[in-house]
C-alpha positions as CSV (number, residue, x, y, z in Angstrom):
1,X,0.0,0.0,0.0
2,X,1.2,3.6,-1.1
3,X,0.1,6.7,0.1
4,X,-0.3,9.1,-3.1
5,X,0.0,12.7,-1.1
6,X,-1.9,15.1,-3.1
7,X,0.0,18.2,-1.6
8,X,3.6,16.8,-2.5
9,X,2.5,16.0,-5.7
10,X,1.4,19.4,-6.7
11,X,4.4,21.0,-4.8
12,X,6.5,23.5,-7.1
13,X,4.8,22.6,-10.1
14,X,4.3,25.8,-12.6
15,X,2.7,24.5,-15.7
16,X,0.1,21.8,-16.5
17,X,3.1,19.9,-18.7
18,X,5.1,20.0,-15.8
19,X,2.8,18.5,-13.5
20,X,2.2,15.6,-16.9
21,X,5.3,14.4,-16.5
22,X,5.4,13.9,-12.9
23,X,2.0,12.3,-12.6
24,X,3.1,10.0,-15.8
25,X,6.8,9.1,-13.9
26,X,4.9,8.3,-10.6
27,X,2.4,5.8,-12.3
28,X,4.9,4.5,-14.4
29,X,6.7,3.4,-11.5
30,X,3.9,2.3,-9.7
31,X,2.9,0.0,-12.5
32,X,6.8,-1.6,-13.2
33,X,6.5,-2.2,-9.7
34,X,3.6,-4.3,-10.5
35,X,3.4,-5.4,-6.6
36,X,2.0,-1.4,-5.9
37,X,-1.9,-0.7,-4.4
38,X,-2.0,3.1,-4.3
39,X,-4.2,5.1,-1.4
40,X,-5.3,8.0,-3.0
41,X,-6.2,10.1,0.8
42,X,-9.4,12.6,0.3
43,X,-9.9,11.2,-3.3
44,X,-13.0,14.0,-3.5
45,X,-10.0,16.4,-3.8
46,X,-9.0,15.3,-7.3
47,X,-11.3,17.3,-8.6
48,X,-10.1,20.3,-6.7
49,X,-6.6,19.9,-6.9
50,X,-5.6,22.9,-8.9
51,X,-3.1,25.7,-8.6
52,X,-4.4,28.9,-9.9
53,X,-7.0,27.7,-12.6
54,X,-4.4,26.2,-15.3
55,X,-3.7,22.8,-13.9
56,X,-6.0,20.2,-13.3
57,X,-4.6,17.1,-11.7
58,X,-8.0,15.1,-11.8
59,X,-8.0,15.0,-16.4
60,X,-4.6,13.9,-15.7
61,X,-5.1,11.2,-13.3
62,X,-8.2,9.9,-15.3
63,X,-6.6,7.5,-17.7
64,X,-4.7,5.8,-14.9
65,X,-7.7,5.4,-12.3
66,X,-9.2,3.4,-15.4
67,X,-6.0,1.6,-15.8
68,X,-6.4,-2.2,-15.0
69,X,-2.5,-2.4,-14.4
70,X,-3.1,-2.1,-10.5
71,X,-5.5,-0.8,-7.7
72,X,-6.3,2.1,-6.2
73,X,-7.8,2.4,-2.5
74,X,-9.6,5.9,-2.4
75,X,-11.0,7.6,0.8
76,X,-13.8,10.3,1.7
77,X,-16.3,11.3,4.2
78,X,-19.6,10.1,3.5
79,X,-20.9,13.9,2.7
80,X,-17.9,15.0,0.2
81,X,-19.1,11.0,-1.5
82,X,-22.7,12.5,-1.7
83,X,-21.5,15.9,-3.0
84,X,-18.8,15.6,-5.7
85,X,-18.3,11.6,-6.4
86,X,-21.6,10.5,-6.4
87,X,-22.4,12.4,-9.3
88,X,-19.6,11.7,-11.0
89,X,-20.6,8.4,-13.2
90,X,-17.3,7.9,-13.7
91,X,-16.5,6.7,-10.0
92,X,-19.3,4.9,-9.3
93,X,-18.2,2.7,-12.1
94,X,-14.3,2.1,-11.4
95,X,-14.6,2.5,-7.5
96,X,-16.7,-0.1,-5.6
97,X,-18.2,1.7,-2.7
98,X,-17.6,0.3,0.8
99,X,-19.1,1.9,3.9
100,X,-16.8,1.4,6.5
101,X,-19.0,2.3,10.1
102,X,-17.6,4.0,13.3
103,X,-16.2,1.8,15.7
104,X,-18.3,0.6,18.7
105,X,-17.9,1.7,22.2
106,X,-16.9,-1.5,22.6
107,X,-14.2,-1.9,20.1
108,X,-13.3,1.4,21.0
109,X,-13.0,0.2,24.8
110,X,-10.5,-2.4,22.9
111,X,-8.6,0.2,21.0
112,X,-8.1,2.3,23.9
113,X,-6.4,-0.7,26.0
114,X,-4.2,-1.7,23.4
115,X,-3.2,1.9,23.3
116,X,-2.9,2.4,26.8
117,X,-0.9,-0.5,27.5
118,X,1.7,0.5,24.7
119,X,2.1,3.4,26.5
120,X,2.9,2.3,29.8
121,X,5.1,-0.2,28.0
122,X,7.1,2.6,26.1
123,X,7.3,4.6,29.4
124,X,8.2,1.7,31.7
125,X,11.4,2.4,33.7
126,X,11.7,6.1,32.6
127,X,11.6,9.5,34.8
128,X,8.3,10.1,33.3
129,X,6.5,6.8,33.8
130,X,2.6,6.8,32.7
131,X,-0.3,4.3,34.3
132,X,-4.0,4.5,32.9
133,X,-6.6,4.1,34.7
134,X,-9.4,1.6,33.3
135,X,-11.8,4.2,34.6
136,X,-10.1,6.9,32.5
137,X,-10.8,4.2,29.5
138,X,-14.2,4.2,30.4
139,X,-14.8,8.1,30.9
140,X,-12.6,8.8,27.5
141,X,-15.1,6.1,25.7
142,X,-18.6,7.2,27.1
143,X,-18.1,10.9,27.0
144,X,-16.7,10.8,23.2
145,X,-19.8,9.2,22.2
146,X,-21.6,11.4,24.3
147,X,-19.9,14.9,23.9
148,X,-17.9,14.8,20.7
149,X,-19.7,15.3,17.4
150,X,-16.7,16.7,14.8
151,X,-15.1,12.8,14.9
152,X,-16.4,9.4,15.2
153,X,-15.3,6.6,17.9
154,X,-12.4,5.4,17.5
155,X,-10.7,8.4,16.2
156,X,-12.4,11.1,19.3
157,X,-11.9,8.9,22.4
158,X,-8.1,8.2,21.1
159,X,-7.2,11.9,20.6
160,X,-9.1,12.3,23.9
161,X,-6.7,9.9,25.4
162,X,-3.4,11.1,23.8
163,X,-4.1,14.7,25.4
164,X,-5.1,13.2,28.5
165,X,-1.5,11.2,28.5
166,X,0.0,14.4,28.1
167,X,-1.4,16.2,31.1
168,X,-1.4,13.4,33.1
169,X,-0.7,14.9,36.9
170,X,2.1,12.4,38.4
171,X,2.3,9.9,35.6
172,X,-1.5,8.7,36.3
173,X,-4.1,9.6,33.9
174,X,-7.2,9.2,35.8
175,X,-10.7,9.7,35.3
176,X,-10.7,13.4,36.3
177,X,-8.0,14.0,33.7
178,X,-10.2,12.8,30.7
179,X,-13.1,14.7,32.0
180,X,-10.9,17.7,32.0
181,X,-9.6,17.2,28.6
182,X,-13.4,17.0,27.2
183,X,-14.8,19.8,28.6
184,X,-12.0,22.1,27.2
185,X,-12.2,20.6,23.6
186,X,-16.0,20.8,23.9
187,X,-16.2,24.1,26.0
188,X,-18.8,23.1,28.6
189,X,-18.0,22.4,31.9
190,X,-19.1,19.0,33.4
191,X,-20.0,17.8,36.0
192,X,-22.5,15.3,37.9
193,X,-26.1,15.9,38.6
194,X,-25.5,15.8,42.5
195,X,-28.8,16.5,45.1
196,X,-28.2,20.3,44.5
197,X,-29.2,20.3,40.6
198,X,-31.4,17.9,41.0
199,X,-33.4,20.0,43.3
200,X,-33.0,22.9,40.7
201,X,-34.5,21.0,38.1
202,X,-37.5,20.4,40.1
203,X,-38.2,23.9,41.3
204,X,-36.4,25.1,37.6
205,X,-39.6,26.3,37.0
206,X,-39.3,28.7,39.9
207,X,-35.8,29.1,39.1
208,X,-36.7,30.6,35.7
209,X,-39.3,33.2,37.0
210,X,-37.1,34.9,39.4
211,X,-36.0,36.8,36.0
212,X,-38.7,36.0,33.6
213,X,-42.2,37.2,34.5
214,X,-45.2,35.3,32.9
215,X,-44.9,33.1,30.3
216,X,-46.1,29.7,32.6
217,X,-46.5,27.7,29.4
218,X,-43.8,28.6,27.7
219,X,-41.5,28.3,31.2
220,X,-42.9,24.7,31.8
221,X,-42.3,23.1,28.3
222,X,-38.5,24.3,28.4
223,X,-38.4,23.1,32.1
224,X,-40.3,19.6,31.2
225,X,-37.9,18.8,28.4
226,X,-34.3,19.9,30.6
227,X,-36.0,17.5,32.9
228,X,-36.7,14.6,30.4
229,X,-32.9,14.8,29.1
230,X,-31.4,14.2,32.8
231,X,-33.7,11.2,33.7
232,X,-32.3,9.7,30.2
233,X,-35.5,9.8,28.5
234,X,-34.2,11.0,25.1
235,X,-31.5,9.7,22.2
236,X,-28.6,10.1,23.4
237,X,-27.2,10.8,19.9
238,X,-30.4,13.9,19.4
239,X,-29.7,17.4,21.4
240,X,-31.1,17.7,24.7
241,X,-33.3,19.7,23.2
242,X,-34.4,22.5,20.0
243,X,-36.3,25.3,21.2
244,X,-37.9,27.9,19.4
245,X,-39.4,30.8,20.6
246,X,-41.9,32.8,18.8
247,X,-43.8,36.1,19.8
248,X,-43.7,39.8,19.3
249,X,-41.1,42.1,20.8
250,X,-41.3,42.5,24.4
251,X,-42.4,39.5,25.5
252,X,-39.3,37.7,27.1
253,X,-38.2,35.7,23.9
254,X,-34.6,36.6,24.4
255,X,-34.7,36.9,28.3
256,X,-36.0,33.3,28.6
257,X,-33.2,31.9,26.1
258,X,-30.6,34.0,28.2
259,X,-31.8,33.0,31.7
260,X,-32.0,29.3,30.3
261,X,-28.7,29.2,28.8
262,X,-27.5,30.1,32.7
């Protein structure tokens, strides 16, 4: 397997002729080598691989993606598939299409181990020894499902973990450490739902009308619904919840998404 790299491959080319040759010298080699499957990384970027607006690396590339001489392995995100291959007849007919899914929490839980215990091996007998906590495992796991919606498992819960190695506090990286890591990359504070916020939630209600006056109905539904998502009652992969709040000026529209946003 050969990594084609897209950027290295346009790099100090001036003139479409220029770029010819080097495309035509790399898949010449690739095909004497006859033993070669290239990875073309971000294929949807062939397209769009241009400096300026005289060379196009995608008509160049053509002819060889149709070659039979050897294999190509391309990647993309599922939406860049949708929006520029897809519609692209040419693809769907050379490239077979193979959804690959994100990992499981479980698998994930797997990945994480193997990591963790190649760490502790690598840093076994040095000044900066590093132990990982099954707990921390867990927390990196569960909250990256939870929390983390830019990546997919496995790829969130192990940068979760590699930053977490880092700032490990004594060579330990605990629990508190992951949860630490997470709420800076997601910019919310966490915490649990101890007796004191539970109790808010109950009287939230109450809570809300120390700064909002009227609006019962309105109050109560948002209330009802923050409730809901604590007990569990709600996807866990769907927001807590989308609110929208609709009325002339004046009647608390804003003051009711600021004091519920507190």
């Amino acid at each position: 397997l050969v990594l084609l790299d897209l950027t290295k491959l346009l790099s100090g080319i001036q003139t479409q002729g220029e770029l010819a040759e080097r495309v035509k010298n790399i898949f010449e080699e690739v095909s004497f080598a006859q033993n070669v499957i290239l990875v073309v990384d971000e294929i949807h970027e062939l397209g769009l691989g241009e400096v300026g607006t005289s060379l196009n690396l995608y008509s160049l590339i053509q002819p060889y993606l149709e070659s039979d001489t050897f294999q190509f392995i391309g990647t993309t995100e599922g939406e860049n598939y949708s929006r520029v291959l897809e519609k692209n007849g040419f693809f769907a007919r050379v490239f077979r299409k193979i959804e690959i899914e994100p990992a499981t929490p479980m698998d994930t839980l797997n990945i994480l181990q193997d990591r963790a215990i190649e760490t502790e091996r690598k840093t076994h007998g040095s000044s900066n020894k590093i132990k990982v906590s099954l707990l921390a495992i867990k927390t990196a796991v569960e909250l990256s499902q939870k929390l983390i919606h830019d990546r997919c498992l496995p790829d969130s819960a192990i940068a979760v973990l590699k930053e977490a190695t880092a700032q490990s506090v004594n060579g330990w990286v605990t629990r508190e450490v992951v949860r630490r890591v997470i709420s800076s990359r997601v910019k919310v504070p966490l915490m649990e739902v101890g007796t004191a916020d539970k109790t808010r939630l109950l009287n939230l209600e109450a809570e809300i009308h120390q700064r909002l006056i009227d609006q019962q109905q309105a109050v109560k539904l948002v209330a009802d619904t923050l409730r809901r998502a604590v007990t569990g009652m709600r996807e866990e992969t769907r927001p807590i919840g989308s609110f929208l709040f609709v009325g002339p000026t004046g009647v608390g529209k804003t003051e009711l998404a600021k004091t519920l946003s507190e």
